[in-house]
Every structure is written in C-alpha cells, then in structure tokens.
C-alpha positions in Angstrom: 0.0 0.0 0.0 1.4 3.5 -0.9 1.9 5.8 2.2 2.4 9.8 1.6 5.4 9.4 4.4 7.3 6.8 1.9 7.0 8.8 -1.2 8.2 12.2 0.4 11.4 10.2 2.1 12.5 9.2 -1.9 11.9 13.1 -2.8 13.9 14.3 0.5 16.9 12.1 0.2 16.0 9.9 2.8 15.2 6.6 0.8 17.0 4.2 -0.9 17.8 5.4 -4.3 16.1 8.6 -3.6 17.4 12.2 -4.5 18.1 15.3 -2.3 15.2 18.3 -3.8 17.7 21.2 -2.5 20.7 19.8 -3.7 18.5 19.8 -7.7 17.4 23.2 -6.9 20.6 24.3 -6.2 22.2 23.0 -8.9 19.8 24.5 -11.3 20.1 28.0 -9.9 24.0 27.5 -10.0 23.5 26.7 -13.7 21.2 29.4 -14.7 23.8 32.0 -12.8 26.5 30.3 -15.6 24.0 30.3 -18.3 23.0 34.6 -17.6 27.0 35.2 -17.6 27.8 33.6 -20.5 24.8 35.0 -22.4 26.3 38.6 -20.8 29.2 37.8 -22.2 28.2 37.2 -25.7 26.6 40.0 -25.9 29.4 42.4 -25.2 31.6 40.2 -27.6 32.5 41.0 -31.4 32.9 38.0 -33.8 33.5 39.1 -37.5 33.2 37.0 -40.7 34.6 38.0 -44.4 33.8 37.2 -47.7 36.0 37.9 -51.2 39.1 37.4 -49.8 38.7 39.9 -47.2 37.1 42.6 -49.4 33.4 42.3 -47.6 33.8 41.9 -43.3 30.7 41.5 -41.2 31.0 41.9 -37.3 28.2 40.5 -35.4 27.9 40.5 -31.5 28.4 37.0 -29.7 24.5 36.7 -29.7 25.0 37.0 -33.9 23.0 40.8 -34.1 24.9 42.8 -37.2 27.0 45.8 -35.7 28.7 47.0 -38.5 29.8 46.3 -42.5 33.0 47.2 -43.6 33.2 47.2 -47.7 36.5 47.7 -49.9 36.5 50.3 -52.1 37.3 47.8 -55.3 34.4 46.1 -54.7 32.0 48.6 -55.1 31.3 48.7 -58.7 27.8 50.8 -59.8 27.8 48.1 -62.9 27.8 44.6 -60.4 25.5 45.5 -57.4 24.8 41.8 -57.3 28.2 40.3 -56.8 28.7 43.3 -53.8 25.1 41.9 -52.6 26.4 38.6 -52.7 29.5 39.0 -51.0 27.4 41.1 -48.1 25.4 38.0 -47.5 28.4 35.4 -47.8 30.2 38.0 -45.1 27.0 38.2 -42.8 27.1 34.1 -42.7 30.5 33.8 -42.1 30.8 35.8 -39.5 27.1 34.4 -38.0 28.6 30.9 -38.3 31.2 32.0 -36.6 29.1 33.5 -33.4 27.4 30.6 -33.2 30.5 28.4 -32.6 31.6 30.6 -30.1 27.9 30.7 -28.3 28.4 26.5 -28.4 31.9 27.0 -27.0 30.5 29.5 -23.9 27.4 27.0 -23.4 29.4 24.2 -23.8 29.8 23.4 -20.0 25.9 24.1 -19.3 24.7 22.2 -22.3 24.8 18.4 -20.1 22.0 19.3 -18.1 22.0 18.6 -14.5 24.3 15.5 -13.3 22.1 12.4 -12.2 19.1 13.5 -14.7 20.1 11.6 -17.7 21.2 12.7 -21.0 18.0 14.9 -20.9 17.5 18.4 -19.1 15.6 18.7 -16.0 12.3 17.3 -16.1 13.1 15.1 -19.0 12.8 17.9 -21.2 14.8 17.1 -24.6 17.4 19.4 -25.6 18.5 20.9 -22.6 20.7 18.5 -21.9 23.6 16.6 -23.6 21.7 13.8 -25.8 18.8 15.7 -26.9 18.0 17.5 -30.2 18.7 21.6 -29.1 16.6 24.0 -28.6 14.1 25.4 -30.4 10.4 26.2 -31.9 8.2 22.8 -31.9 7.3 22.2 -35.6 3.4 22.5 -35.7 1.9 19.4 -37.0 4.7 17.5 -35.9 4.3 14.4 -33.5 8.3 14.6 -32.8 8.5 17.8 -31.5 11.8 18.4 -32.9 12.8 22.1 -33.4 10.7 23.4 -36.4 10.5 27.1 -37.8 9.3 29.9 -35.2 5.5 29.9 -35.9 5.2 33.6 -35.6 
C-alpha cells in the first residue's frame, strides 16, 4: 500500500535510491547563474566574418545581431550590385557561423543538463541537456516535436 510518508522520504533524500530536492534546486540555480554570464558575455563580444578574400567583413555581437559592415573600395562597382550583394550576404554568414560556434563553446559546459538526470534536461525535457535535439520552436503538426520554424 502507498503511504504519503514513503513517497516524500524518496523526494527528500531519505530513501533508498532517492534524490536530495535542494541539492537539484541548487544546482539549477548555480547553472542558470552560468547560463545569464555567458549569455552577458556574448553579448558584449564582437565576432567578424569575411567574404572575397577579405574585401566584404561582417561583425556580429556573440549573440550574432549585425553591428557593422565594412566594404572595400574595389568592390564597389555601380555596374555589379549583385556580386557586392552577394559578397554582403556570404560575409553576414560567415561571421554568423562563426558567433554561433563561439555561443556552443561559452554553453558548452551548461549544455549536459544537470548530473544524475540523464542525458536529458531537467524534467526530461529534450534538448536541454547533452543527448537531446537543441533548442528550439516545436514544428506544428509535428508528432516529434523536434525544433521546427518559429511559428510567428
């Protein structure tokens, strides 16, 4: 027969087996306290990306928002928008890309959830920990919930 006493000893540490509920909570406010610093961080940090051997640079914040453009002078040609276009775009992914490998590298530590969960995040919620899919918008219509497009 279940008894209210038994189930609150597993939750409290006290059982067999059974896990400590301050010791989780205290590791998931230690990791959110990482997770705002190294989002603070990337923020205030500049990653830059080039295209045409160096004639187009992009510079994106660590969070991948366009800051600034820099364009050679022999690029520019009134006659060929398209290839200066082109090169804008190729410049703005590179140096994207780039942001986004260093965002992996800052959340790199914080990305295997909390220890003795599994290899999903807290509450068995995929992609917040080490084994699951990432982050990101559910895919309406979709019974896998894997990371669709943002619905809005």
């Amino acid at each position: 027969m279940w008894r209210l006493d038994e189930e609150i000893a597993v939750f409290d540490g006290g059982g067999a087996g059974g896990f400590d509920m301050s010791n989780l909570l205290a590791q998931a406010q230690a990791m959110q306290d990482q997770l705002m610093r190294a989002q603070a961080d990337l923020e205030s940090q500049e990653v830059s990306g080039s295209a045409g051997g160096g004639l187009v640079t992009a510079v994106v914040s660590g969070t991948g928002e366009l800051l600034r453009l820099e364009i050679g002078k022999d690029v520019v040609d009134p006659e060929d928008t398209e290839t200066l276009a082109d090169l804008i775009v190729a410049a703005v992914r590179d140096a994207s890309e780039n942001a986004k490998a260093e965002a992996a590298k800052a959340m790199g530590p914080l990305a295997g959830g909390i220890p003795g969960l599994g290899s999903e995040g807290p509450g068995g919620l995929p992609g917040l920990g080490s084994g699951g899919p990432g982050i990101g918008f559910a895919n309406p219509g979709s019974a896998t919930g894997q990371p669709g497009q943002n619905p809005g």
